[in-house]
C-alpha positions as CSV (number, residue, x, y, z in Angstrom):
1,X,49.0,39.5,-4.0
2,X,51.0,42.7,-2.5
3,X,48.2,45.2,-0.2
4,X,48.6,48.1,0.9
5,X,48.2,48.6,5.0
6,X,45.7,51.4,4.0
7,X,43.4,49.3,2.0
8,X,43.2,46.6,5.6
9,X,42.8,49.6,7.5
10,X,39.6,51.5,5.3
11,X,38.0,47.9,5.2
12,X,37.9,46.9,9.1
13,X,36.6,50.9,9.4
14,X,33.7,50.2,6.9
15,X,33.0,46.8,8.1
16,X,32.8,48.3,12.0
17,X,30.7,51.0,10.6
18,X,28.4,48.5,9.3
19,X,28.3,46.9,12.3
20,X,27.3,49.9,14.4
21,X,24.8,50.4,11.9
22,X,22.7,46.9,12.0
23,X,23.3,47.3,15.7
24,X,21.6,50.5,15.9
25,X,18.9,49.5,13.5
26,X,18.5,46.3,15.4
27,X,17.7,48.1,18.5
28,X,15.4,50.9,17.8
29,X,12.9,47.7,15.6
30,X,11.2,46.6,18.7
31,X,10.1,50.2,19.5
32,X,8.9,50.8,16.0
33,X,7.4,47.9,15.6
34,X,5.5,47.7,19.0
35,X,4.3,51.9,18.3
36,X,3.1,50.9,14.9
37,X,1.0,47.5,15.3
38,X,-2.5,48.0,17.6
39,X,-3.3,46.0,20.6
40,X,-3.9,42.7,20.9
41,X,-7.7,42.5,21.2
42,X,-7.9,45.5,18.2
43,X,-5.8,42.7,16.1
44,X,-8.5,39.8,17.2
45,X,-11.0,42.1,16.2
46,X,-9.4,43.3,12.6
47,X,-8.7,39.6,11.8
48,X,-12.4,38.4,13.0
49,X,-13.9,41.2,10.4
50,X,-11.2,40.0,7.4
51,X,-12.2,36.0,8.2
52,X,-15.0,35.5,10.2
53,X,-16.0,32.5,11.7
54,X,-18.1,29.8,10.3
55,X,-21.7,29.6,12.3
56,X,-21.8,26.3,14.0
57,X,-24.1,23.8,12.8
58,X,-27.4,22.7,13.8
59,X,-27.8,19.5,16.1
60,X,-28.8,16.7,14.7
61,X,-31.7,14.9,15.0
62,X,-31.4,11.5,17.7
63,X,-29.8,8.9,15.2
64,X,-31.8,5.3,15.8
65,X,-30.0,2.4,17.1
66,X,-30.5,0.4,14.2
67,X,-28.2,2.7,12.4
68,X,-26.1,2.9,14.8
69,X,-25.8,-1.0,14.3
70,X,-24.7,-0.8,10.8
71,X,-21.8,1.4,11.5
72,X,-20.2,-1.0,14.0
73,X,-20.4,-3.8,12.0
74,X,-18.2,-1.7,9.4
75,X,-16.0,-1.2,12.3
76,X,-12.5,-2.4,10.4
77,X,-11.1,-3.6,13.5
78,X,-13.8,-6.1,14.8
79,X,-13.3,-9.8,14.1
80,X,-17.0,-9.9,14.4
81,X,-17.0,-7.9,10.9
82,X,-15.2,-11.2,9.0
83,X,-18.0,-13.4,10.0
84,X,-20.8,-14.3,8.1
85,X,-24.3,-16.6,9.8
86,X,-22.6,-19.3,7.7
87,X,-19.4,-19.2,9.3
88,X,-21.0,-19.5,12.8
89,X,-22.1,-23.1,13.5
90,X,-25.8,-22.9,14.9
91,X,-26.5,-22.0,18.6
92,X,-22.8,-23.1,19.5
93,X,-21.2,-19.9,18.7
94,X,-17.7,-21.8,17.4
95,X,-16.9,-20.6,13.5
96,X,-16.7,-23.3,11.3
97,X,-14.0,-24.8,9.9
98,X,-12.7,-22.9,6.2
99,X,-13.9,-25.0,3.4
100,X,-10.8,-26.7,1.7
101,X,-9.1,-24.8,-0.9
102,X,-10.2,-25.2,-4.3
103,X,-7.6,-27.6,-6.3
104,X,-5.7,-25.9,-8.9
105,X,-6.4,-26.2,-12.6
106,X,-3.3,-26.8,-14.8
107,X,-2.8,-26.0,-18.3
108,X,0.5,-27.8,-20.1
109,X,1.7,-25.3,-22.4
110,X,4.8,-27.5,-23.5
111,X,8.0,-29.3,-22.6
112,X,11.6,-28.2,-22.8
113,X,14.2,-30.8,-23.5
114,X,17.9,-30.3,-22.1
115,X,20.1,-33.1,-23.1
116,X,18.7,-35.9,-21.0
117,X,16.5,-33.9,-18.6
118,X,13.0,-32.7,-19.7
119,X,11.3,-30.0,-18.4
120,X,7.1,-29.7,-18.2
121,X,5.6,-26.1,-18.3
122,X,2.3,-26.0,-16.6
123,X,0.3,-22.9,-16.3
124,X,-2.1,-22.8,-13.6
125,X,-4.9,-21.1,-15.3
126,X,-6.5,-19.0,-12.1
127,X,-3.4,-17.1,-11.0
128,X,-1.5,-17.5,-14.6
129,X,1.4,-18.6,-12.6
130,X,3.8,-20.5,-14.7
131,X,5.6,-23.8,-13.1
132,X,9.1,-25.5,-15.0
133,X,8.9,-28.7,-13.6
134,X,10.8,-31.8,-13.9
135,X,9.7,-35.8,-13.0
136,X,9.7,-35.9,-9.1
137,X,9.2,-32.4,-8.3
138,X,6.1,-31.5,-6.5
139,X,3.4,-28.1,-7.4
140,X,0.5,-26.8,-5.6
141,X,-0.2,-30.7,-3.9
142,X,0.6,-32.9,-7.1
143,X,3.5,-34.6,-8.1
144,X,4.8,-35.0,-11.7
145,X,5.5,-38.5,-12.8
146,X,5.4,-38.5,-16.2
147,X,6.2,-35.6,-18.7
148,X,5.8,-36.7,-22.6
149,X,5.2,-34.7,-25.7
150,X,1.1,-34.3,-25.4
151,X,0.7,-35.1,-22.0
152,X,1.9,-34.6,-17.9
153,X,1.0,-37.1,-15.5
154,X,0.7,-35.4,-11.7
155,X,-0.2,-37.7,-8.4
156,X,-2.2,-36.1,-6.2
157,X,-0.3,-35.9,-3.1
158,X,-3.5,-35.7,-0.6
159,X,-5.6,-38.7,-2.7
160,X,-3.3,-40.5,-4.2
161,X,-5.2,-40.0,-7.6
162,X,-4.1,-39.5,-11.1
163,X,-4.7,-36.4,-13.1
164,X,-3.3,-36.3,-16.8
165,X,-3.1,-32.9,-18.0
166,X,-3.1,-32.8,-22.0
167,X,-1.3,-30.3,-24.0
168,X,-3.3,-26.9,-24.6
169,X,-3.9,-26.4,-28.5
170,X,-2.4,-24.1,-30.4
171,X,-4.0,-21.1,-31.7
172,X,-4.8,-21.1,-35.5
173,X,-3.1,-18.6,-37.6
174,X,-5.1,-16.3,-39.6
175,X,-5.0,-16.9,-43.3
């Protein structure tokens, strides 16, 4: 691209004109501004009119302590809040101990053969979580020891007792 020397020379004279211009404009703002805008307080005062202040409310009336009661029991962060008079064992104070947790309920849903290796799937019917297990392996406290076509045989790990869990039936088809 060829340029003339004139064409560098008009440009850095408009550019520094420009310049001198913002600078001028910048410095007389302050002046303008500040003559133009009123006082601080006669600004208060304007913007008080325009939006005025909500009245503050009444007191209220002395709230009873029994009410008072209620809302820190709610309190979120108390460990006092969790308890219940069952939990508390009576006059000592000491919570008492969680009952046991309630033994799962399985539902066998099938069996999946792999060569040699069979697979039983159990369903446990509370939390619908389905388990793919094989003889030996051990779910929710039970162990599987048998796994036929209708029928799983788990061990209760904790009692040593057998359950047998029968196939679920299958739904009917509509006609």
């Amino acid at each position: 691209m060829n340029r003339s020397p004139w064409g560098v020379v008009v440009l850095s004279l408009v550019l520094a004109a420009m310049a001198w211009a913002s600078w001028q404009w910048e410095s007389r703002l302050p002046r303008q501004v500040a003559s133009r805008s009123p006082n601080a307080g006669e600004s208060l005062r304007l913007a008080l009119k325009q939006f005025p202040l909500p009245t503050p409310a009444a007191p209220a009336d002395e709230v009873p302590a029994t009410e008072w009661e209620g809302v820190v029991k709610a309190n979120p962060f108390s460990a006092e809040r969790w308890k219940t008079p069952e939990d508390i064992l009576e006059g000592s104070g000491v919570p008492a101990a969680p009952p046991p947790p309630a033994r799962p309920v399985f539902v066998y849903k099938g069996r999946i053969l792999m060569g040699s290796a069979q697979r039983a799937i159990l369903e446990e019917s509370v939390s619908k979580k389905t388990h793919f297990l094989q003889v030996g392996q051990e779910v929710a406290g039970f162990k599987v020891l048998d796994i036929s076509e209708t029928q799983v045989v788990l061990l209760e790990t904790s009692t040593q007792h057998e359950v047998v869990v029968f196939v679920a039936a299958k739904p009917q088809s509509a006609p």
